[in-house]
N, C-alpha and C positions, 0 to 999 in steps of 0.2 A: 504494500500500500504506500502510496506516495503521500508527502507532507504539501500541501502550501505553502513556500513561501512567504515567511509575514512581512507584509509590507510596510517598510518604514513611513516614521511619520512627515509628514509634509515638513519642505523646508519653509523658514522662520529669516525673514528680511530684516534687516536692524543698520543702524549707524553702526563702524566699527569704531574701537573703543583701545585707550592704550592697551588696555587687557588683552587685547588679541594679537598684542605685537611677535611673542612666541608663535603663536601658531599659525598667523601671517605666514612668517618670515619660513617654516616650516614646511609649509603651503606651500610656498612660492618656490622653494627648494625641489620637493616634489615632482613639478609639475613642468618647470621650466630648467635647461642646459645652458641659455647664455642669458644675457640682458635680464639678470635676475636683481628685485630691487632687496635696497640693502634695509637692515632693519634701522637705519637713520631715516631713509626715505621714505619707509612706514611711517615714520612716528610724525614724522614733518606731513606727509601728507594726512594722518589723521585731524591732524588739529590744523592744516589747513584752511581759509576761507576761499581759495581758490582751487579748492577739489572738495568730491564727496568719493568716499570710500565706505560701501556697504557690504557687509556679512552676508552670507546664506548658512543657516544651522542646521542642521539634521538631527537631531533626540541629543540638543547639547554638544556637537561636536561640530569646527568651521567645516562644511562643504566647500565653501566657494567666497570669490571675491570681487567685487566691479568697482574700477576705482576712475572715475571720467572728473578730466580738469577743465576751466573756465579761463581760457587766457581773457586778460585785462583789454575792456574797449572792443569784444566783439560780440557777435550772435551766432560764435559756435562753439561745440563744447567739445573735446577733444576724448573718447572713448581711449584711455593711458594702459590701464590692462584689464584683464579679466582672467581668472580662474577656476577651475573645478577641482575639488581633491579627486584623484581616479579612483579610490573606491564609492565616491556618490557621481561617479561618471554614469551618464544615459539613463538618469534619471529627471532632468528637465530643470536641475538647478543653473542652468547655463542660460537658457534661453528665459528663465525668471530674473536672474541678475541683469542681463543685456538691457530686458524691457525696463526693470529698477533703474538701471544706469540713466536709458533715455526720458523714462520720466522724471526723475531727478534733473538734468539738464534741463526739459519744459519748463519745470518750477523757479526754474532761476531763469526762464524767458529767451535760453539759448533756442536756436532757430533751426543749426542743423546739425548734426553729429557724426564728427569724421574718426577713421582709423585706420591706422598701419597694420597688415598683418604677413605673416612668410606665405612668401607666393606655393610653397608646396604644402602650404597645410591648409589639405581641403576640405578638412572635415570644418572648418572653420569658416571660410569663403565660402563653400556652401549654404552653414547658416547664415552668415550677413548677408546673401544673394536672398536666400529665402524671408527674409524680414525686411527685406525693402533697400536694401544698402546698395548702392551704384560705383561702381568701380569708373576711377575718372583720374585716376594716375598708378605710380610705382616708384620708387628708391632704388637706384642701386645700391650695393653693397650698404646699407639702412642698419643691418643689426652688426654685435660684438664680433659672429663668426662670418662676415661681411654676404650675410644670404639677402636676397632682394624682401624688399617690401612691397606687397599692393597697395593703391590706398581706397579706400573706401568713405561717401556721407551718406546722408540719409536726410530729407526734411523732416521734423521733428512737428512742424505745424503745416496745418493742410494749406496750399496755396488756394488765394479765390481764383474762381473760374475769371476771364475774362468775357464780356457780353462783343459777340461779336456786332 
């Protein structure tokens, strides 16, 4: 006889908090091989007023991270990074934080939402293709191990139709 699988409990949105600069920095370790941020750059960017940095929790433990910055004097928000810890991978805390990320930049009134990603990681391009994101550049040699970058925006508010 077979068991079910119990399903874990839904993930849990919050501001991140010093408290989480460990398991950040953890996280961040995990998940990523270059361009990985330093646990100073956590800390500055949590108590930033020119970034929001938010959590995904799973029964108490960080799943994931979206941390999207507001350069000074414009109307766009710059999606910085995101992450999923691989053991709550393909369970949809990716595509919750993304949405968290861009609604969090609406509320501070940014207009469109850009981001760099490794032109080979398509499980990624994928998703920003599937959620509305339009590819409209690329970096050369962009990251530490000098691999290319796409770039990706997204309108964040619905343009008006024009009356012809």
């Amino acid at each position: 006889m077979r068991h079910a699988a119990r399903a874990l409990p839904a993930a849990k949105l919050r501001r991140g908090r010093i408290g989480d600069l460990d398991a950040l920095v953890e996280l961040e370790r995990a998940v990523f091989t270059t361009d990985i941020l330093s646990r100073r750059s956590f800390r500055r960017f949590l108590t930033a007023s020119s970034a929001t940095l938010l959590v995904a929790e799973i029964a108490g433990q960080l799943a994931g991270y979206v941390l999207v910055l507001y350069p000074p004097r414009s109307k766009l928000a710059r999606l910085y990074s995101i992450a999923v810890a691989p053991h709550f991978g393909r369970r949809g805390v990716g595509p919750l934080l993304l949405a968290a990320g861009e609604q969090a930049a609406r509320r501070r009134g940014r207009r469109v939402m850009r981001l760099e990603v490794r032109e080979h990681n398509r499980r990624a391009v994928a998703r920003y293709k599937k959620t509305g994101y339009r590819l409209f550049g690329r970096h050369g040699t962009y990251y530490d191990d000098r691999a290319d970058a796409l770039r990706f925006d997204k309108p964040l508010v619905e343009e008006p139709r024009r009356l012809s």
